[in-house]
C-alpha positions in Angstrom: 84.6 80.6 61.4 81.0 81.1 61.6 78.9 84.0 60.7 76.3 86.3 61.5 74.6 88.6 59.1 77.0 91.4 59.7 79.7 89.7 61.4 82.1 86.4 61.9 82.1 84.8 64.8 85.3 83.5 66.6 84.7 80.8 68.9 87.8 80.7 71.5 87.7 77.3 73.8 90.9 76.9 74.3 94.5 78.9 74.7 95.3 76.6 71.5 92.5 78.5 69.3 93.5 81.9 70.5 97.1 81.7 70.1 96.6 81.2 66.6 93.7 83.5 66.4 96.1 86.1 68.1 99.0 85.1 65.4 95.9 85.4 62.4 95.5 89.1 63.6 99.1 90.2 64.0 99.4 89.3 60.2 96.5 91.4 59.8 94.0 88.5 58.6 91.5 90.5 59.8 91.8 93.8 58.2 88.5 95.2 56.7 86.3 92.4 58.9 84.2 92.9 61.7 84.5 90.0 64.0 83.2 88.7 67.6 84.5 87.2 69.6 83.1 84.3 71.6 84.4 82.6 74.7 83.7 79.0 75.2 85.1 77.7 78.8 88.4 80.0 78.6 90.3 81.5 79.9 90.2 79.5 83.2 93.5 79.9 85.3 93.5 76.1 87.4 95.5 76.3 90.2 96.3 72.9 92.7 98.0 73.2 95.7 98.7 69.8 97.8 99.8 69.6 101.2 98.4 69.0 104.9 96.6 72.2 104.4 94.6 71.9 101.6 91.6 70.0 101.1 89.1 72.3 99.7 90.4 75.1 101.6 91.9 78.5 100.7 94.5 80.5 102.8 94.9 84.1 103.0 97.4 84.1 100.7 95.5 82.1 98.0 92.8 84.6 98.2 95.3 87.8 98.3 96.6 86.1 94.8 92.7 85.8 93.4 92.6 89.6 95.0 95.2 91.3 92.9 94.3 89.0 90.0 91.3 90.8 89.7 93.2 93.9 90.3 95.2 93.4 87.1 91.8 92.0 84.9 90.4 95.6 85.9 93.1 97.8 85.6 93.7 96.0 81.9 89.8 96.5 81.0 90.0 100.1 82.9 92.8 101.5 80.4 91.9 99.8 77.2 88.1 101.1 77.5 88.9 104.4 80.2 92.5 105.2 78.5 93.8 105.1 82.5 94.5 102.3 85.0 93.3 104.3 87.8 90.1 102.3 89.5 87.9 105.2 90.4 86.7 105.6 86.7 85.1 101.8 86.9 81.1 101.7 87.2 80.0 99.8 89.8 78.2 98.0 87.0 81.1 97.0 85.3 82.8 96.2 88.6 80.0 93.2 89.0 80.8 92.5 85.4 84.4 92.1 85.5 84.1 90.1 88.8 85.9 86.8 88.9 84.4 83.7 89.7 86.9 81.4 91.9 85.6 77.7 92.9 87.5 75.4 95.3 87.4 71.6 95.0 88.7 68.7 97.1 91.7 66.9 97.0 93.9 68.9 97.8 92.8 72.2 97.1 92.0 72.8 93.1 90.8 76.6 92.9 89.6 77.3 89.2 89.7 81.1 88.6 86.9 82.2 85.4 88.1 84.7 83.8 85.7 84.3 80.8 83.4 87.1 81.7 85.8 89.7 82.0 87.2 88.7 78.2 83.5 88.8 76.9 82.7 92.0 78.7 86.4 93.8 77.7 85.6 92.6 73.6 82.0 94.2 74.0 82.9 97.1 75.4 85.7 97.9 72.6 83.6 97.5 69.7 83.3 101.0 68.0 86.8 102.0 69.8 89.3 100.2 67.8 89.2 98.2 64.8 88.5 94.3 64.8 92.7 93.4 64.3 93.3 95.6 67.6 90.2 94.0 69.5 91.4 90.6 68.2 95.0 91.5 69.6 94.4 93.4 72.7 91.7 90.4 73.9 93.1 87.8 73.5 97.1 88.6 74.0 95.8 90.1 77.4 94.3 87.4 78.0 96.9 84.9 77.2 99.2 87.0 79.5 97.2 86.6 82.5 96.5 83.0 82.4 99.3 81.2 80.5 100.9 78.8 82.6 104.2 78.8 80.6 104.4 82.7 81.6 104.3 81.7 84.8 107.0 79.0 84.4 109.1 82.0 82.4 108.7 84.3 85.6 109.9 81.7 87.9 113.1 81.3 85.7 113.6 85.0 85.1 113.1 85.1 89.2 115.5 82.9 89.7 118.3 84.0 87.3 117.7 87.4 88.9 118.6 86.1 92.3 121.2 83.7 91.2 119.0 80.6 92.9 120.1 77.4 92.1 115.7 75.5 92.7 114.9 71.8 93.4 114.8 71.0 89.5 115.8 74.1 87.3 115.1 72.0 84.5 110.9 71.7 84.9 111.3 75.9 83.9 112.9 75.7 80.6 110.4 76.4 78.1 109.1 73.6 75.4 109.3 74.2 71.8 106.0 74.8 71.7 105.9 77.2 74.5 109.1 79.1 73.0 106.9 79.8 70.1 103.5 80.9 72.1 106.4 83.4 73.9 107.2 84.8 70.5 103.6 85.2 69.6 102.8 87.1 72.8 105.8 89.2 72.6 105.2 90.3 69.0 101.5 90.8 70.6 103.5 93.6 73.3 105.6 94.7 71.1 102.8 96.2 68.6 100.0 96.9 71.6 100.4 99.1 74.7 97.5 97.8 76.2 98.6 94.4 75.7 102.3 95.2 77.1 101.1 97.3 80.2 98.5 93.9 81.3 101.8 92.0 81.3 103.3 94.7 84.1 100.1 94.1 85.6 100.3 90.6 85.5 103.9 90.4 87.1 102.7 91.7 90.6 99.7 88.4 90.6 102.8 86.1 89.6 103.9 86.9 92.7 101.0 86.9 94.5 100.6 83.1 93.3 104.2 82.2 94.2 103.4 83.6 97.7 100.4 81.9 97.8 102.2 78.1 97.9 104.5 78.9 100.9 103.0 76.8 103.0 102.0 73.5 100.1 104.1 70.6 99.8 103.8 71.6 96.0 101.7 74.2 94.0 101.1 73.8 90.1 99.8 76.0 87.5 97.7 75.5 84.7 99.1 71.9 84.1 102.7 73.4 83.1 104.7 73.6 85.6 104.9 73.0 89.6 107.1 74.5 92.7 107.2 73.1 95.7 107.2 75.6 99.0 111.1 75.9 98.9 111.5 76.8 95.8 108.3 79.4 96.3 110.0 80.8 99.1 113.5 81.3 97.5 111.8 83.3 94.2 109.0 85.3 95.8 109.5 88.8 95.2 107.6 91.3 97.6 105.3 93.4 95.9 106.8 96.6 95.1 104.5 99.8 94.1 106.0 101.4 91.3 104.9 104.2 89.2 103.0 103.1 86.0 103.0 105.1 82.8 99.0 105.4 81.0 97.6 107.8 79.1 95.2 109.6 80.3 93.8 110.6 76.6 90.8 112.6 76.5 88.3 115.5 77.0 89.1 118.5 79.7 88.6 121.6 81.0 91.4 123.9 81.7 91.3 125.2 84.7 94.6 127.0 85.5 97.9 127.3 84.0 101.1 129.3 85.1 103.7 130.5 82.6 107.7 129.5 83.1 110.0 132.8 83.1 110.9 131.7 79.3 107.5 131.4 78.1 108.5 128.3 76.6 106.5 125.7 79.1 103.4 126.0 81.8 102.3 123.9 84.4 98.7 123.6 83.8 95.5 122.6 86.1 93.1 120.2 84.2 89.9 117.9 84.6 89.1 115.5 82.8 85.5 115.3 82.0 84.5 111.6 81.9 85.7 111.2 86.0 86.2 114.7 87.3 90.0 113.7 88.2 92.1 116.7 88.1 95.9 117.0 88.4 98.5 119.4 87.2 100.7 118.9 83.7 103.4 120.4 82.0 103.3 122.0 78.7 106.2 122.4 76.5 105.3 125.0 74.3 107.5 124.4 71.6 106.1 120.9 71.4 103.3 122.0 70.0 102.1 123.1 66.4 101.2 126.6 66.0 97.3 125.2 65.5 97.5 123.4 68.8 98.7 126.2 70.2 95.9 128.3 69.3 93.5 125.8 70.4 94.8 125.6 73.3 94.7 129.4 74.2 91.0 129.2 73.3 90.7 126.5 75.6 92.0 128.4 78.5 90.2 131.7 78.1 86.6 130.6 76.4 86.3 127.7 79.0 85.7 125.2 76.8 86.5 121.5 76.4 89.6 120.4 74.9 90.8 117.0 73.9 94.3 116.7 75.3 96.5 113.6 74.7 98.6 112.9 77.9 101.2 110.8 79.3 101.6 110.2 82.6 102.8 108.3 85.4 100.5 107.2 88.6 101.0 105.7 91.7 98.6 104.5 94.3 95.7 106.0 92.2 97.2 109.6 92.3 99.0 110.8 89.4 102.7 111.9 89.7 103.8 113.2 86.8 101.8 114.5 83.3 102.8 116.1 80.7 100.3 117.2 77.6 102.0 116.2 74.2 99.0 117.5 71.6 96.2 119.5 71.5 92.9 118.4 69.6 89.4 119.1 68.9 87.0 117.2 70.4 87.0 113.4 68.5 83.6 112.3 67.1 82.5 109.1 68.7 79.9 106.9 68.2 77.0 107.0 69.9 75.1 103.6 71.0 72.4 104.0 67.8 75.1 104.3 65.5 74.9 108.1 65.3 78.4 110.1 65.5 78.1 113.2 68.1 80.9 114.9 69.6 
């Protein structure tokens, strides 16, 4: 492990080198370290689909899957750095940043998705936000869930067993040794990171979108570890389904309404949150609350002033359906960009 003269440098070329990486931090190797880390030619999903109508060609469907690919990469980056998987907070800046770069070669139809960028602009951007552990974990288990092609053979299998499908050759989905142990790492990785657990829901609708995308190949493989031909494709895609996705939307607000219950006891309340404008109405449960918070938040809501709020909520199709504020803070010190703290 190399280093700077204020940091160690982790070089990541392969899924190899961050799986154990990612095991390293999960046993809290890294505790009291400030690391980088550094992407050398991964992640890179590979993708090759064979059949009359591929040779060096994309359909539709094979760009819808690189679409909401690039859906999940942002809404990952968007709630570990934003603390929401709502879009509209995304600069257009970091838009171009997080852009994938896809690449199409001949014979058959080989389409190499780079997703290096968006894992060297998601590390960056979390420096100062979480500790070098978390950075390590959130990274590179996010990554790992959006590019391993063993996940992908595990979300054909669970697809079949859901439907009770008896495919071509069940056997190519049973997980190696080695792969059964990767799967352990990643799900210790969801079990003790959110952010890391919520990019695998993301990554379950561009599953899909990939097996959709090789409806129409004599056979489709990904990554190397595993391959379904159409059939098979056809018999385990799942349609897309838009379901409600719990965030939190932590941070700084104004109060702008609120209306008391009959028992005093809860309030719907009218807030904006300052870093995007986005305003939507959450419920209060009084008695959830610490007789401090409580104060601060009746200063809050008669001085005007900002409040840091920690919410959870549910959205759907960008909108918000449900909130509900669960504490009541002060306004966090951050660091600025020149090292200085300001609130």
């Amino acid at each position: 492990m190399p280093n700077d003269d204020n940091f160690s440098v982790l070089r990541i070329e392969s899924e190899d080198a961050a799986i154990e990486l990612l095991q390293s931090a999960l046993a809290n190797e890294f505790d009291g370290d400030v690391v980088r880390l550094d992407f050398d030619n991964w992640p890179i999903v590979k993708l090759k689909y064979s059949g009359d109508k591929f040779h060096g060609t994309i359909t539709p469907d094979i760009a819808q899957a690189i679409v909401d690919l690039q859906e999940a990469l942002n809404r990952s980056y968007s709630l570990a750095v934003n603390n929401t998987s709502s879009l509209r907070g995304l600069q257009e800046d970091e838009r171009r940043a997080l852009e994938v770069i896809a690449t199409v070669e001949d014979g058959s139809s080989i389409v190499e998705v780079n997703i290096a960028p968006w894992a060297e602009k998601l590390s960056t951007a979390l420096v100062g936000k979480m500790t070098s552990t978390d950075i390590v974990v959130t990274v590179l288990g996010s990554a790992v869930v959006l590019t391993a092609g063993w996940l992908f053979k595990n979300h054909l299998k669970n697809r079949s067993e859901e439907k009770k499908l008896e495919l071509e050759n069940s056997q190519r989905l049973v997980l190696s040794q080695e792969e059964t142990r990767r799967l352990e790492v990643v799900t210790q990785a969801m079990r003790s990171n959110s952010l890391v657990r919520q990019t695998e829901a993301f990554a379950e609708t561009a599953r899909d979108s990939l097996i959709k995308s090789a409806f129409n190949a004599d056979e489709f493989n990904v990554q190397g570890a595993v391959s379904i031909t159409s059939e098979d494709a056809r018999k385990t895609y799942r349609a897309k389904r838009r379901e409600p996705l719990n965030v939190q939307l932590n941070g700084t607000y104004l109060i702008k309404s609120f209306t008391w219950a009959d028992d005093l006891e809860s309030a719907r309340v009218r807030i904006q949150r300052e870093e995007d404008q986005m305003e939507f109405t959450a419920d209060l449960s009084v008695q959830a609350l610490t007789a401090e918070q409580k104060a601060k938040f009746i200063d809050a809501t008669f001085d005007h002033v900002r409040v840091y709020l920690q919410v959870n909520a549910t959205v759907l199709n960008e909108q918000v359906t449900t909130a509900k504020i669960v504490s009541v803070d002060v306004q966090p010190m951050v660091p600025s960009h020149d090292g200085a703290v300001a609130a």
